[in-house]
PDB file with SEQRES, HELIX, SHEET and CRYST1 records, atoms N, CA, C and O in Angstrom:
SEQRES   1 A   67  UNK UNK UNK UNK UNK UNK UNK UNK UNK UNK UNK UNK UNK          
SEQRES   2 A   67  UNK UNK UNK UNK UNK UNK UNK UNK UNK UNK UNK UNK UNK          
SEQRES   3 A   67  UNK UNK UNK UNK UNK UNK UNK UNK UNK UNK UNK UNK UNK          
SEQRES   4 A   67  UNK UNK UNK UNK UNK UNK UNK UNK UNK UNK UNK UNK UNK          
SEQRES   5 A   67  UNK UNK UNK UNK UNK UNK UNK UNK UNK UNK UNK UNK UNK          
SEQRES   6 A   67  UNK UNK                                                      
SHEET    1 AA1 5 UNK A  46  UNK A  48  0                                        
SHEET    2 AA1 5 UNK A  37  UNK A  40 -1                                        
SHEET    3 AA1 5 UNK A  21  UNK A  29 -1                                        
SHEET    4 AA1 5 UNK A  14  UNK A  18 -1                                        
SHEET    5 AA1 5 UNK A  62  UNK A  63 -1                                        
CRYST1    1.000    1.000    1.000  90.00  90.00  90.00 P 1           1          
ATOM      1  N   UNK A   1     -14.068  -0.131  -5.056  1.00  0.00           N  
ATOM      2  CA  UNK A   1     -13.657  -1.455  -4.648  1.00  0.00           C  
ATOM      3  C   UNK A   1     -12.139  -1.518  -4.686  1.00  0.00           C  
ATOM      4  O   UNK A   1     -11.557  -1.156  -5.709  1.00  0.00           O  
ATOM      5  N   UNK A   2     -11.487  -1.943  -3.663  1.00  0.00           N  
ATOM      6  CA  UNK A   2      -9.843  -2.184  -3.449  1.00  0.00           C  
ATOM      7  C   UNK A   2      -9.384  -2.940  -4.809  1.00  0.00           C  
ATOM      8  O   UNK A   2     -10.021  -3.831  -5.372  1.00  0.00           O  
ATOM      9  N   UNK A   3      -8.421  -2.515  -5.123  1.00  0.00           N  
ATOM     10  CA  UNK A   3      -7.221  -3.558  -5.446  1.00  0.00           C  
ATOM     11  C   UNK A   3      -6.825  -4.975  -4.652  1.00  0.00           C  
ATOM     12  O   UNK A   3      -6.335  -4.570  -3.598  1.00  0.00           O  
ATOM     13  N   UNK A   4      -6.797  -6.297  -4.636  1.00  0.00           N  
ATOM     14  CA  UNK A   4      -6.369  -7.271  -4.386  1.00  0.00           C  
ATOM     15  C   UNK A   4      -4.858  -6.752  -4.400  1.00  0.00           C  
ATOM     16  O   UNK A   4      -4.308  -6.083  -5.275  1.00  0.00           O  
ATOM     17  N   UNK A   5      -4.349  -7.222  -3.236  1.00  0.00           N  
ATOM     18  CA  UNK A   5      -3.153  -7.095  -3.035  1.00  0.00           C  
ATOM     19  C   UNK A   5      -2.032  -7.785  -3.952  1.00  0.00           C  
ATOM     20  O   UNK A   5      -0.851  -7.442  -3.982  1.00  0.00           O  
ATOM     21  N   UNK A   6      -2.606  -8.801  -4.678  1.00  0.00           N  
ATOM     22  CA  UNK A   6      -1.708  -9.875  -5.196  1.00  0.00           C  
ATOM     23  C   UNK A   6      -1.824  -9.079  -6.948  1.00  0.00           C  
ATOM     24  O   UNK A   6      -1.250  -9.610  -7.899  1.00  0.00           O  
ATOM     25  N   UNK A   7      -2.477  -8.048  -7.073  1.00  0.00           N  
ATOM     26  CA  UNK A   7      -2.700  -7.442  -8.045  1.00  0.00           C  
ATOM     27  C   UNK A   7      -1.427  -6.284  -8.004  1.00  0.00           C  
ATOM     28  O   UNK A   7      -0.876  -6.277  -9.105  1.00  0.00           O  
ATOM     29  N   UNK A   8      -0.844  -5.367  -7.113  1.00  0.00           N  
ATOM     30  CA  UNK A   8      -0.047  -4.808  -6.904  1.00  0.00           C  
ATOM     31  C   UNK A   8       1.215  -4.974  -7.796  1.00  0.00           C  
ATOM     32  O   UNK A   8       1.679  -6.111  -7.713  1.00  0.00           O  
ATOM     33  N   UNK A   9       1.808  -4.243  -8.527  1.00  0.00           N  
ATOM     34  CA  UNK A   9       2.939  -3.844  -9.482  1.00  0.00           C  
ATOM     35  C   UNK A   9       3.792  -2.709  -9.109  1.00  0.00           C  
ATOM     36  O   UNK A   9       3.598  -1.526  -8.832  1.00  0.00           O  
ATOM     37  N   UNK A  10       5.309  -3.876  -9.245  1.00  0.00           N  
ATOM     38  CA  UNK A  10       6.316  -2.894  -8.626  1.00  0.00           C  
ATOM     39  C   UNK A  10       6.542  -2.046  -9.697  1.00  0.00           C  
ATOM     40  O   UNK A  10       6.589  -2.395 -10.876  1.00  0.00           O  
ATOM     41  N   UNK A  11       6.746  -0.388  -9.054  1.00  0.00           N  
ATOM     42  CA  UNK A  11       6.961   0.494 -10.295  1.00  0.00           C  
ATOM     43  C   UNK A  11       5.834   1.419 -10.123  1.00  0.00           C  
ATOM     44  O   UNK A  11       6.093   2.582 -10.432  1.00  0.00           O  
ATOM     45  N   UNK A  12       4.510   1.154  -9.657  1.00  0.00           N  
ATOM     46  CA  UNK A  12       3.352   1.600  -9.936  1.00  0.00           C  
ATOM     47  C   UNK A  12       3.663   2.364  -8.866  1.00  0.00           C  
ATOM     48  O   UNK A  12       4.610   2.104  -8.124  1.00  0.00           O  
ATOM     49  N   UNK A  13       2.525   3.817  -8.652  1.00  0.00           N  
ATOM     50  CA  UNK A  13       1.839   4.439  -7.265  1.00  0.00           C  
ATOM     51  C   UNK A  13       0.434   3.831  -7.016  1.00  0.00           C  
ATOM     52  O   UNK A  13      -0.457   3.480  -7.790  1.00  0.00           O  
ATOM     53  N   UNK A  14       0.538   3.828  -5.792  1.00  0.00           N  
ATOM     54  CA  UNK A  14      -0.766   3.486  -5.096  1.00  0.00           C  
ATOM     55  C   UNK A  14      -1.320   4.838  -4.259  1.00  0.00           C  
ATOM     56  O   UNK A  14      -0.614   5.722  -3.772  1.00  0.00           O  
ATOM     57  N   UNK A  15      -2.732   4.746  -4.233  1.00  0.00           N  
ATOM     58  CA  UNK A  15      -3.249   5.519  -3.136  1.00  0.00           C  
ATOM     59  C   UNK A  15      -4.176   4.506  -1.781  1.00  0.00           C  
ATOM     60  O   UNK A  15      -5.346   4.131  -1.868  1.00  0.00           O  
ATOM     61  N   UNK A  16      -3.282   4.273  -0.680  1.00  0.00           N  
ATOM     62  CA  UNK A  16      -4.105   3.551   0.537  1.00  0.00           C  
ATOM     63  C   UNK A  16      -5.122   4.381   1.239  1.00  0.00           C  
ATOM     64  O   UNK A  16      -4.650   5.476   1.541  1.00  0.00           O  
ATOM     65  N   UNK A  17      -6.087   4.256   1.518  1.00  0.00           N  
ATOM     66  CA  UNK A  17      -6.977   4.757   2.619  1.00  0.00           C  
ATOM     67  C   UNK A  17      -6.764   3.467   3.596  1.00  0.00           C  
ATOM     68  O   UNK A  17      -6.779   2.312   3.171  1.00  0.00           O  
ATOM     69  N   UNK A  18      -6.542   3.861   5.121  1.00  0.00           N  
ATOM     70  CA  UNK A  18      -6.792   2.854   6.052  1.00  0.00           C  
ATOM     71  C   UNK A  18      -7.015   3.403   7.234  1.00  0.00           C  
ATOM     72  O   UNK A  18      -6.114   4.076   7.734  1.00  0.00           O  
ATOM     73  N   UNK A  19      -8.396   3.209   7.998  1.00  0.00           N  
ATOM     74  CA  UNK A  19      -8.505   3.937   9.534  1.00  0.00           C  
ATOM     75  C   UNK A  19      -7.973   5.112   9.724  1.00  0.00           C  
ATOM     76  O   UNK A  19      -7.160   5.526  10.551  1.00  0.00           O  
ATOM     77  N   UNK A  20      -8.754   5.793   8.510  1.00  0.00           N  
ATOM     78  CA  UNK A  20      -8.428   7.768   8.547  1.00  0.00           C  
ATOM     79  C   UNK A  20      -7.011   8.244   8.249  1.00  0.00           C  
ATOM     80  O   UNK A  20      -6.658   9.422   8.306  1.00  0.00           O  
ATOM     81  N   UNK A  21      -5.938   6.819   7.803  1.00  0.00           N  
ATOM     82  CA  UNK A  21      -4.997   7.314   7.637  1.00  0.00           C  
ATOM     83  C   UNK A  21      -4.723   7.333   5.563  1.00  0.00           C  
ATOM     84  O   UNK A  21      -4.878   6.196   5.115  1.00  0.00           O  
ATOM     85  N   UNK A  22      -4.476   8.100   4.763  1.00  0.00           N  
ATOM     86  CA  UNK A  22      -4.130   8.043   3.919  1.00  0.00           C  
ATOM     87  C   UNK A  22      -2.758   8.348   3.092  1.00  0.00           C  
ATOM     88  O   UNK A  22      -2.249   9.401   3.475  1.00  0.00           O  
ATOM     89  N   UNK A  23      -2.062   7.725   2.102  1.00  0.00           N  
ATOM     90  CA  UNK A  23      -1.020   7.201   2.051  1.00  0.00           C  
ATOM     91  C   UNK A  23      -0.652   7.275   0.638  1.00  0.00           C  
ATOM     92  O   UNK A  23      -1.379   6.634  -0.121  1.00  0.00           O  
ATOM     93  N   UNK A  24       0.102   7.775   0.240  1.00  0.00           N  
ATOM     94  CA  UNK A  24       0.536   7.970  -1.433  1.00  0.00           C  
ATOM     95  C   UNK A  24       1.448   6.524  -1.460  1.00  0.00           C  
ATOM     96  O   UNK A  24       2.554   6.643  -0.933  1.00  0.00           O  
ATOM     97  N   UNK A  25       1.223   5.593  -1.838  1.00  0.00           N  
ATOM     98  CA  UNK A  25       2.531   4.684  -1.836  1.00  0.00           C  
ATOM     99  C   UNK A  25       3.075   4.346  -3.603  1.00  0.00           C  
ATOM    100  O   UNK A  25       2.373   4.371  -4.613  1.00  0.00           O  
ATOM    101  N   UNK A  26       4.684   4.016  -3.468  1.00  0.00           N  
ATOM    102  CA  UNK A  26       5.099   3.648  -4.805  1.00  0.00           C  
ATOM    103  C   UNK A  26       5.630   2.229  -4.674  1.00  0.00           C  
ATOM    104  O   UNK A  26       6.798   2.209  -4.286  1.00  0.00           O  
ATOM    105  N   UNK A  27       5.200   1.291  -4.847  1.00  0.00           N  
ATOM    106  CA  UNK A  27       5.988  -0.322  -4.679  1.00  0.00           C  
ATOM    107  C   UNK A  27       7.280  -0.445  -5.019  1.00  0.00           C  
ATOM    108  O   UNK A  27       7.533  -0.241  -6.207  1.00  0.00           O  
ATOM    109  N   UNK A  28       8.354  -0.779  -4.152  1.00  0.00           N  
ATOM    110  CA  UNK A  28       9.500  -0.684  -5.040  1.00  0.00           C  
ATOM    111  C   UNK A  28       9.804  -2.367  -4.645  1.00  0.00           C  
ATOM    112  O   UNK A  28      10.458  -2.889  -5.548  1.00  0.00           O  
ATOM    113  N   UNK A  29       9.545  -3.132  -3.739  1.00  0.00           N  
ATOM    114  CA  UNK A  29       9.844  -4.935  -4.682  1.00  0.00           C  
ATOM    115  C   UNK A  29       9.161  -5.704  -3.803  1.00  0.00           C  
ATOM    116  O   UNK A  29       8.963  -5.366  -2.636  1.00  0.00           O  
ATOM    117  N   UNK A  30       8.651  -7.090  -4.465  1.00  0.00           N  
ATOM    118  CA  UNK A  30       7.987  -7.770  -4.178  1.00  0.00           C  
ATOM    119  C   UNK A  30       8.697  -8.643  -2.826  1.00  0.00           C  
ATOM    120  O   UNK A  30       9.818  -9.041  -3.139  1.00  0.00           O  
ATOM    121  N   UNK A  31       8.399  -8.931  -1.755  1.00  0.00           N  
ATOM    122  CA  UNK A  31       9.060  -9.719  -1.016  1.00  0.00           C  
ATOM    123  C   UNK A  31       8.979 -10.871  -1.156  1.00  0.00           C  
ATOM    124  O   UNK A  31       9.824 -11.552  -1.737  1.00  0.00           O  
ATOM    125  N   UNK A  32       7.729 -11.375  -0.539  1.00  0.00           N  
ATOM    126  CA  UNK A  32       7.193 -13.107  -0.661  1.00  0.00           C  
ATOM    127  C   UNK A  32       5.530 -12.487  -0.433  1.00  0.00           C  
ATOM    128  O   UNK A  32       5.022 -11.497   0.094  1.00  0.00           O  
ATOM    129  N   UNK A  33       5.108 -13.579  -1.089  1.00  0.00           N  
ATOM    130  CA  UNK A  33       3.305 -13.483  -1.406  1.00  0.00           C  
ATOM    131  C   UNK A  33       2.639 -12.319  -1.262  1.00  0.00           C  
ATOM    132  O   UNK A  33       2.667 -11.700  -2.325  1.00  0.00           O  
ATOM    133  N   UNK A  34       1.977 -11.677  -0.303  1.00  0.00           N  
ATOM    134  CA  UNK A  34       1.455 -10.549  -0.065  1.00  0.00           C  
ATOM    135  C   UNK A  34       2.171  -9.381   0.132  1.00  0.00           C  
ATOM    136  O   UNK A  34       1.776  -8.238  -0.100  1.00  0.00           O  
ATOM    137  N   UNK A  35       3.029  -9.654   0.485  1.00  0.00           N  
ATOM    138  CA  UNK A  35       4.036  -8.512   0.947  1.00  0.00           C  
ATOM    139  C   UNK A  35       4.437  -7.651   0.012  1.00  0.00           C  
ATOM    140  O   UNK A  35       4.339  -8.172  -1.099  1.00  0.00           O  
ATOM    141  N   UNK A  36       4.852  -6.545  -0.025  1.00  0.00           N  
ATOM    142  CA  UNK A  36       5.715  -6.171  -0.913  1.00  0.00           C  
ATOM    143  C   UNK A  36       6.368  -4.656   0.338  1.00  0.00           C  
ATOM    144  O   UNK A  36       5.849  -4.322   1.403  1.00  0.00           O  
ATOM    145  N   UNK A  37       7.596  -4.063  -0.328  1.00  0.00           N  
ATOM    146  CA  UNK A  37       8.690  -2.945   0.344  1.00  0.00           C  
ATOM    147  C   UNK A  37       7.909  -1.837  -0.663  1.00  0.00           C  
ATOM    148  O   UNK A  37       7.726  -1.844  -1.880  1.00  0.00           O  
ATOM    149  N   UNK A  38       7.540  -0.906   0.371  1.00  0.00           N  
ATOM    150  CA  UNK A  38       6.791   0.409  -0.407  1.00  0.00           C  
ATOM    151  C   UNK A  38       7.460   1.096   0.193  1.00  0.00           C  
ATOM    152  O   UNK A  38       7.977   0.810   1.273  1.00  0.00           O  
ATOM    153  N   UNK A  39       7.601   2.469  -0.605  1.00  0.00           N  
ATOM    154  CA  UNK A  39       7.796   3.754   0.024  1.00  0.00           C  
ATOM    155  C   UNK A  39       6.674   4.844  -0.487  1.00  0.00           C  
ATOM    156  O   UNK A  39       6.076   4.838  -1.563  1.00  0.00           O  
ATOM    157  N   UNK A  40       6.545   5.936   0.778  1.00  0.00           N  
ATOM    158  CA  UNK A  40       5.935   6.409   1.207  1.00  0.00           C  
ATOM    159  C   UNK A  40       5.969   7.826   0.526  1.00  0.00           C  
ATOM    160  O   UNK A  40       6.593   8.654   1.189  1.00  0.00           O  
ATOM    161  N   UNK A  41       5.504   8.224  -0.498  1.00  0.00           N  
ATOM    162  CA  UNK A  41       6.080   9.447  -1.250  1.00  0.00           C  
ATOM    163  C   UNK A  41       5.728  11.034  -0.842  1.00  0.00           C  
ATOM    164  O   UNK A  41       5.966  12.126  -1.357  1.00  0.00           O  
ATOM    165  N   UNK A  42       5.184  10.673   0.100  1.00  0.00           N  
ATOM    166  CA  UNK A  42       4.970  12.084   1.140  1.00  0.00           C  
ATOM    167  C   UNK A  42       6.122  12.190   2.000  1.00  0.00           C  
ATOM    168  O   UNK A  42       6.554  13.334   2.141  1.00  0.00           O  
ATOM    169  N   UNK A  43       6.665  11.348   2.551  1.00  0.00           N  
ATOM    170  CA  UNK A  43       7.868  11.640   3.913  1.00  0.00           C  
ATOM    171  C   UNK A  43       8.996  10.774   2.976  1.00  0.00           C  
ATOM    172  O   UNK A  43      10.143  11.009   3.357  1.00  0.00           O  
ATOM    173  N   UNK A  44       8.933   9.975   2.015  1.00  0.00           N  
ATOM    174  CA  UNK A  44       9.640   9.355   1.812  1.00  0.00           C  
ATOM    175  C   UNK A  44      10.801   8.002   2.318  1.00  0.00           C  
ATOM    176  O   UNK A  44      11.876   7.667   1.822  1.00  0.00           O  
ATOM    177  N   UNK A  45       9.782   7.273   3.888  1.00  0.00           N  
ATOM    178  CA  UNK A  45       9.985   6.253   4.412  1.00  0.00           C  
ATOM    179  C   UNK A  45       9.301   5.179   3.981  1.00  0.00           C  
ATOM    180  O   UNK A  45       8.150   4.947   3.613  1.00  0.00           O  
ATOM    181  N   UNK A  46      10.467   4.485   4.144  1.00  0.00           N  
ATOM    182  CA  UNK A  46      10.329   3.064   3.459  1.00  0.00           C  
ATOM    183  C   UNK A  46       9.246   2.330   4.621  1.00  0.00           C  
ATOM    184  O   UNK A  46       9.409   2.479   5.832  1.00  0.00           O  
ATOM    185  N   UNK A  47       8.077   1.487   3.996  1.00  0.00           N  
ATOM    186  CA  UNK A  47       7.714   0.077   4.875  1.00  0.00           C  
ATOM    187  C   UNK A  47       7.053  -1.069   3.987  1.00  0.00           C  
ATOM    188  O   UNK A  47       6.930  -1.159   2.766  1.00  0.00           O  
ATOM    189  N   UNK A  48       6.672  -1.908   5.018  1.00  0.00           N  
ATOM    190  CA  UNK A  48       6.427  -3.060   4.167  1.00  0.00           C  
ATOM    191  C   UNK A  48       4.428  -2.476   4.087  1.00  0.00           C  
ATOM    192  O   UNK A  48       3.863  -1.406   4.314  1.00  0.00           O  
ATOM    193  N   UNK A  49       4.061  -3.536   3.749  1.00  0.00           N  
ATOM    194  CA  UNK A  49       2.657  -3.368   3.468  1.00  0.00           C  
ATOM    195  C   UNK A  49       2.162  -3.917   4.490  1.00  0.00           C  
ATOM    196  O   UNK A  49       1.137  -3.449   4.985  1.00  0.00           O  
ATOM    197  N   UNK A  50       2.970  -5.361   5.186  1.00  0.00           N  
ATOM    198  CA  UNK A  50       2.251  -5.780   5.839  1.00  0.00           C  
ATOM    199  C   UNK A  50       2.554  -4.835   7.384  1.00  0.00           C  
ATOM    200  O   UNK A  50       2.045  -5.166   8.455  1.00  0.00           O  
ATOM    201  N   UNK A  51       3.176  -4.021   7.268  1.00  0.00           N  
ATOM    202  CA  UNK A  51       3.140  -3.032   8.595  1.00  0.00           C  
ATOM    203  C   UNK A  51       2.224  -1.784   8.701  1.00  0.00           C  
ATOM    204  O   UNK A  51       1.946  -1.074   9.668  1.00  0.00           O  
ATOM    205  N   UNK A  52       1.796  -1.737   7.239  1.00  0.00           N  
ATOM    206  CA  UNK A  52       0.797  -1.015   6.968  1.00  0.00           C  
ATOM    207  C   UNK A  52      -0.338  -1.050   7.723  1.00  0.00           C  
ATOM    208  O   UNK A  52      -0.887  -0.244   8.474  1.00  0.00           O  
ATOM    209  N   UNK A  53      -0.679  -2.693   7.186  1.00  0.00           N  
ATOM    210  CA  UNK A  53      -2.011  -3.211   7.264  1.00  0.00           C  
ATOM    211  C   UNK A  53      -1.823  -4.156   8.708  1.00  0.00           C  
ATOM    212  O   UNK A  53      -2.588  -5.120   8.743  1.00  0.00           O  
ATOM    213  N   UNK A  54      -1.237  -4.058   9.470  1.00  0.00           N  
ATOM    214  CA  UNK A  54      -0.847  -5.148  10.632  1.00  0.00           C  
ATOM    215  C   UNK A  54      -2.086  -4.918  11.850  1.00  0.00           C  
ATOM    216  O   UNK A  54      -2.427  -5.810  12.627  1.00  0.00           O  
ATOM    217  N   UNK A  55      -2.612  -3.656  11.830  1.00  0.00           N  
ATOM    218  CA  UNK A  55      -3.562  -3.289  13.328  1.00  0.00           C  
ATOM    219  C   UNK A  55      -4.779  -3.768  12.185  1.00  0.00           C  
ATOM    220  O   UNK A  55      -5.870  -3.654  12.743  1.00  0.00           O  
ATOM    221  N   UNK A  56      -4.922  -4.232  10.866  1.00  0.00           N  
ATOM    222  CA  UNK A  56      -6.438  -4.943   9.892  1.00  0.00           C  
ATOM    223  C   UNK A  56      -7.057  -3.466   9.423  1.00  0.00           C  
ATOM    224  O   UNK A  56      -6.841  -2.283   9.689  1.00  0.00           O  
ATOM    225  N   UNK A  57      -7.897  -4.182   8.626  1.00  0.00           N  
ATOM    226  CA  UNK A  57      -8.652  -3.336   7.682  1.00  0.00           C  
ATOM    227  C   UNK A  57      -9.816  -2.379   8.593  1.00  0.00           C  
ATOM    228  O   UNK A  57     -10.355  -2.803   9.615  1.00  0.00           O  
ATOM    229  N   UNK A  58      -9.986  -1.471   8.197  1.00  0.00           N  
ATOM    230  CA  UNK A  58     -11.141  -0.443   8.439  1.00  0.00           C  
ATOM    231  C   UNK A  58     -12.182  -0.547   7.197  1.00  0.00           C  
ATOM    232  O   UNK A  58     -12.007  -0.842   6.015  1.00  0.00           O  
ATOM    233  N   UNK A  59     -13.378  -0.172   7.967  1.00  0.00           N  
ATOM    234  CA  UNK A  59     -14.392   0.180   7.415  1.00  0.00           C  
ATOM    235  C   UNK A  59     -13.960   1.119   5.792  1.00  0.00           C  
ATOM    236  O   UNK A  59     -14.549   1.115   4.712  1.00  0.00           O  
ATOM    237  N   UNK A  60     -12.820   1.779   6.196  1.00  0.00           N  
ATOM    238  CA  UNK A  60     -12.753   2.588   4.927  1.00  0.00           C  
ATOM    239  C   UNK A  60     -11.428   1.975   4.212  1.00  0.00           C  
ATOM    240  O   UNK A  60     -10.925   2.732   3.382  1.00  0.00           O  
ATOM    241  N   UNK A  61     -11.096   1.333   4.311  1.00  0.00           N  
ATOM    242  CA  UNK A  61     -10.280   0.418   3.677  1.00  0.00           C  
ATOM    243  C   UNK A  61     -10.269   0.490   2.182  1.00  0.00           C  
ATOM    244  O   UNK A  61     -11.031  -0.168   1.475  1.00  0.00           O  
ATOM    245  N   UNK A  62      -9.232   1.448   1.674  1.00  0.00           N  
ATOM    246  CA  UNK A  62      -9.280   1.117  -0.349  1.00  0.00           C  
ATOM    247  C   UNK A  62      -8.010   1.046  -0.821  1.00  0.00           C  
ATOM    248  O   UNK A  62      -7.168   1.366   0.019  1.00  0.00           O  
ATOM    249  N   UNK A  63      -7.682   0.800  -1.654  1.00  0.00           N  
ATOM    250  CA  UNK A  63      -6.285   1.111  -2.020  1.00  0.00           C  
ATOM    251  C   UNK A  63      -6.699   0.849  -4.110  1.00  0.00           C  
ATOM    252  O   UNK A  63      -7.191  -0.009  -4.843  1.00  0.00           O  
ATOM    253  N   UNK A  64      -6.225   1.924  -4.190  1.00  0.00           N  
ATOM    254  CA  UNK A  64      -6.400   1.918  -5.936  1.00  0.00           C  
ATOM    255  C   UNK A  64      -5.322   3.457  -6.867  1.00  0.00           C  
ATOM    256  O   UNK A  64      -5.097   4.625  -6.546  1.00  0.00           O  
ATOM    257  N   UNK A  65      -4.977   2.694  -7.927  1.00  0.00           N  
ATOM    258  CA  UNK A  65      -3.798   3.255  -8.419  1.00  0.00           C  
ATOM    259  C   UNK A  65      -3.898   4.336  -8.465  1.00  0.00           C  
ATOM    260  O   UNK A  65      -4.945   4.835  -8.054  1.00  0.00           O  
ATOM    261  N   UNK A  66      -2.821   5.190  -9.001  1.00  0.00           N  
ATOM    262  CA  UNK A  66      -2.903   6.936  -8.894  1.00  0.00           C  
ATOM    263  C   UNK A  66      -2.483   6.445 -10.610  1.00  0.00           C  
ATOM    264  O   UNK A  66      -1.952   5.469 -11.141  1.00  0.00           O  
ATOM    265  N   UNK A  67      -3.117   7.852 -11.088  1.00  0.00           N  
ATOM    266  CA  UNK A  67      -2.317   7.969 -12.384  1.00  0.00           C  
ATOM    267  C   UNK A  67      -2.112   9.200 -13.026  1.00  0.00           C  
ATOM    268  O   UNK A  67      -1.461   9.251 -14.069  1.00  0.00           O  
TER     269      UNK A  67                                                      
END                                                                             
C-alpha cells in the first residue's frame, strides 16, 4: 500500500513505481501542499512530484521508503 503523499519527509529516500517507470527519489523541500522538489538519485535531476505524477496514477502505482 502507497505512502500518502502528505506523509512524505524532506531528508528521506523514496522508492516510486509509476506506469513501468521506477524511481529512487530523495525529497529535498516541501513546496505548497502536495508538492514537494525531489531529486532523482539515479541521474541526479531535480523535479517536482507533481511532474512526476502529472500523466495520473497506474495500476502499479506505489511509492514507499527505502531504508
Amino acid at each position: 500500500m502507497p505512502i500518502a503523499l502528505d506523509n512524505l519527509r524532506v531528508g528521506r529516500r523514496y522508492l516510486l513505481i509509476n506506469q513501468g517507470e521506477v524511481r529512487q527519489l530523495e525529497i529535498m523541500a516541501r513546496l505548497n501542499g502536495d508538492n514537494f522538489k525531489v531529486k532523482d538519485l539515479d541521474t541526479l535531476e531535480l523535479y517536482t512530484i507533481e511532474e512526476l505524477l502529472r500523466w495520473g496514477k497506474g495500476k502499479d502505482y506505489d511509492i514507499e521508503e527505502l531504508r
